[in-house]
C-alpha positions in Angstrom: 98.9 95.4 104.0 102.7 95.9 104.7 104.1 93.1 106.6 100.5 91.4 106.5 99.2 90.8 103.3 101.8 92.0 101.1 104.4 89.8 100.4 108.5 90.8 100.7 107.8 92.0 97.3 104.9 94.8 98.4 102.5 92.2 96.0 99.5 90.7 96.5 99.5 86.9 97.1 99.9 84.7 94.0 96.4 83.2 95.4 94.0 86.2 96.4 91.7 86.1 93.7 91.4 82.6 94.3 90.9 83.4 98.6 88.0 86.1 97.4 86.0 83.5 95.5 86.2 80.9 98.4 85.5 83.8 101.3 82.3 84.8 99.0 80.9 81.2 98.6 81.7 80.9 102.5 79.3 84.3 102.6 82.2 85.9 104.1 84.3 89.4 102.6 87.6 90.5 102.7 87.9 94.3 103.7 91.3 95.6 103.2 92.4 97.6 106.0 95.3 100.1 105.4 97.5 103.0 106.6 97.0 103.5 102.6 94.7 106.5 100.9 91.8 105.2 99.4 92.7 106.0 96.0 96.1 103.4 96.0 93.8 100.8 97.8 91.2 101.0 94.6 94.6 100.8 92.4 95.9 97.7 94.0 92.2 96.3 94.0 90.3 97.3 90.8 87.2 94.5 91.4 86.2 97.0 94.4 84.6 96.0 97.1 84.6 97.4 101.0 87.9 99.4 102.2 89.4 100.6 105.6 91.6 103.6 104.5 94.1 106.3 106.0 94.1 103.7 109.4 90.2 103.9 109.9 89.7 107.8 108.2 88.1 106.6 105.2 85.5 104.1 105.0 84.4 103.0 101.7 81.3 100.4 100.9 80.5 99.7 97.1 81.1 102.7 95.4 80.2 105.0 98.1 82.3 106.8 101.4 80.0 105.9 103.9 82.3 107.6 106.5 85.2 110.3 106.7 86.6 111.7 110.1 88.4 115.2 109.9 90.4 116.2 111.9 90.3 119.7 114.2 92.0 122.4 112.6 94.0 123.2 115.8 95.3 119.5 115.4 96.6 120.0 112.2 98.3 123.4 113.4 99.4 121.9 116.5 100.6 118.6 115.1 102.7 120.7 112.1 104.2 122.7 115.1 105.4 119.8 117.0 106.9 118.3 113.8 108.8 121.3 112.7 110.6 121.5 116.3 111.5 117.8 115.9 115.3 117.8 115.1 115.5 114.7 113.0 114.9 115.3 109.2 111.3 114.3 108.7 108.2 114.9 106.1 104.6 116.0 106.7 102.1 114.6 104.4 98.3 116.3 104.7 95.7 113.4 104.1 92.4 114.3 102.5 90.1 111.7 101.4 90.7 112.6 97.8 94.4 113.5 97.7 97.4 113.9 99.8 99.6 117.1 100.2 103.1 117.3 99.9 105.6 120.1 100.0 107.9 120.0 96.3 110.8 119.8 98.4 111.1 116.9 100.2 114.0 114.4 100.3 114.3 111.4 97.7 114.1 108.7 100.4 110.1 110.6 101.2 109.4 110.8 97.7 110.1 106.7 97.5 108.1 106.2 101.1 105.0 108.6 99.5 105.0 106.7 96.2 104.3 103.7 97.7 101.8 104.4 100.4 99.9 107.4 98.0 98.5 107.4 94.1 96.8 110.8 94.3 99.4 113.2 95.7 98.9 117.0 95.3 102.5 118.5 95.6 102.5 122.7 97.1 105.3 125.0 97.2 103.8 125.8 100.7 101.6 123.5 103.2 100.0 126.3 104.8 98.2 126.8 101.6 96.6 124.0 102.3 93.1 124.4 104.1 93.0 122.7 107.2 89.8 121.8 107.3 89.3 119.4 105.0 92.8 117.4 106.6 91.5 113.6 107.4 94.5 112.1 108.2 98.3 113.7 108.8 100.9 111.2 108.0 105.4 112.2 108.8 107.9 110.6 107.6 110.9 110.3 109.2 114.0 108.1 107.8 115.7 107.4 111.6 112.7 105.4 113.3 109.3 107.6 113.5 108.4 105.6 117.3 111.5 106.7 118.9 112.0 110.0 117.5 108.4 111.2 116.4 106.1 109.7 118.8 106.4 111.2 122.0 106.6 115.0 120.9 103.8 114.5 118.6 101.3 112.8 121.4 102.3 115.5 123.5 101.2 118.3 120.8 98.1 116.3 120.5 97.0 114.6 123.6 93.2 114.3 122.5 93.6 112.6 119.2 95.0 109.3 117.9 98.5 109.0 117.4 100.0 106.3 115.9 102.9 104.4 114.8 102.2 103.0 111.4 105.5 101.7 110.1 108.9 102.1 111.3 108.9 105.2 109.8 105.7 106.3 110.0 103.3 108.2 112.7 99.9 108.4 111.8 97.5 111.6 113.6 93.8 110.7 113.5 90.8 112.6 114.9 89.9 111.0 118.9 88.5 107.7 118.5 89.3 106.8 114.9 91.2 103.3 113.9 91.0 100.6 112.0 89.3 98.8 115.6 86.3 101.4 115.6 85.9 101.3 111.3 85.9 97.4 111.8 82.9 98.2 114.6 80.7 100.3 112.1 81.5 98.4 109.3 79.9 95.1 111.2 77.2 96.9 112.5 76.2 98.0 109.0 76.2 94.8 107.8 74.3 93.2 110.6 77.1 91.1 111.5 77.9 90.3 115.1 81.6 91.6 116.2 82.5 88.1 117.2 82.2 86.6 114.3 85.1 89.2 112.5 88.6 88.3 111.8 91.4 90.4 112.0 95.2 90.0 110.8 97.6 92.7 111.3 101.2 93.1 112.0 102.2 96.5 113.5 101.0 99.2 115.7 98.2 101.0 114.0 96.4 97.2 113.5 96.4 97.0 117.4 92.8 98.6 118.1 91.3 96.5 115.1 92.8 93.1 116.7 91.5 94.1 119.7 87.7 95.0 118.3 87.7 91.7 116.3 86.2 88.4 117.2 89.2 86.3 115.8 92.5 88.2 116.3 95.6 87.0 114.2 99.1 88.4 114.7 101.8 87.5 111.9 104.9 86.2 113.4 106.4 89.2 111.9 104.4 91.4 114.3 105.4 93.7 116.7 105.6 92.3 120.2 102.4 93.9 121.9 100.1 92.7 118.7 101.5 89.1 119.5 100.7 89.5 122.9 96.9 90.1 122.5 96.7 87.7 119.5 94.4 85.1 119.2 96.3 83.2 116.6 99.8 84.0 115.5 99.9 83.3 111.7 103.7 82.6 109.7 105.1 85.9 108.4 103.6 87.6 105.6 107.2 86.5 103.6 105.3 82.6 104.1 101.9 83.7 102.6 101.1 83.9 106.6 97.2 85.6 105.9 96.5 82.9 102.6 97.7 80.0 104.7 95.5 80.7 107.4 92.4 82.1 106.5 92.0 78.8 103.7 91.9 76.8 107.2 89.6 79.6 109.4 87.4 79.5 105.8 87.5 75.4 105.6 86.4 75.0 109.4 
């Protein structure tokens, strides 16, 4: 969505409306794939449809979740642990597939970040009143870059499960084995679609598993280095209507 889709603006293309019609009478659909809880991707696209949420957590197909992926309750404690030795001032949000939890006192600059990413937010005075298991996703903020200062500790406290750098400053912990790559698997094997005939556009970290699952891989020329590497295509920044421009000539072909 963020630095793919969205434009400098955090908006939809001008266009999209126009880009669903011609992908349906192609007999093709766009998924939205997203970092995003399920509930803001449903806000930004009322028509519906098929969404990858909370990087690969959520997967939802009409108006049914076909498929959730909790995490351990261990990896929750020992994720929370690792964050709150972590010197550099920093938020913990607690995904579910309904809501996501937030201590009351967090910083302005994390209340700005959560607004954006998250429509359903349940704020606590406490997080360990949260129940563990029903935790899907666990998303920290941190303001001063969450790669160099929140990666490492946070793989470390977790070594089995997903970590994942979302955004400059986010990190993204999801159950072993869950991304956007292995929701972009299922959801083509539900529809009977062979793999190679996906397409995938994605410009940071947590969209590296997806490119590398789909048939087609696009990195924007805004992408971080190791996307462009693997890329297929590289498609003008998301600023230059990069995804629009492209997929009008992949759907014209």
């Amino acid at each position: 969505m963020d630095g793919t889709l969205l434009d400098a603006h955090g908006q939809l293309p001008a266009d999209f409306s126009e880009l669903e019609e011609l992908a349906t009478a192609r007999g093709c659909e766009l998924v939205p794939a997203s970092g995003r809880q399920l509930a803001t991707l449903q806000d930004m696209f009322p028509k519906g449809g098929t969404f990858i949420a909370e990087n690969g957590s959520v997967i939802l197909r009409g108006s049914e979740i076909i498929a959730t992926f909790p995490l351990q309750e261990e990896t929750v404690r020992a994720a929370r642990e690792a964050a709150a030795a972590i010197s550099e001032a920093h938020t913990v949000v607690l995904c579910s597939p309904e809501t996501a939890y937030v201590a009351r006192d967090v910083t302005q600059a994390a209340r700005a970040e959560i607004s954006k990413y998250y429509k359903a937010v349940t704020w606590v005075d406490d997080l360990d009143d949260v129940p563990n298991s029903d935790i899907i996703k666990i998303a920290i903020f941190c303001e001063s870059g969450s790669e160099a200062h929140l990666y490492e500790p946070i793989r470390r406290a977790v070594p089995e499960d997903n970590v994942a750098v979302s955004g400059k400053v986010w990190l993204d912990v999801m159950a072993r084995g869950v991304d956007k790559g292995t929701a972009l698997l299922k959801l083509a094997e539900l529809a009977n679609v062979p793999i190679t005939a996906t397409v995938a556009f994605g410009d940071y970290l947590n969209d590296l598993e997806m490119l590398r699952a789909a048939g087609t891989a696009i990195a924007m020329d805004n992408a971080h280095p190791k996307l462009k590497e693997i890329a297929d295509i590289i498609a003008p920044a998301n600023t230059d209507n990069g995804v629009s421009t492209v997929l009008r000539q992949l759907l014209r072909t």
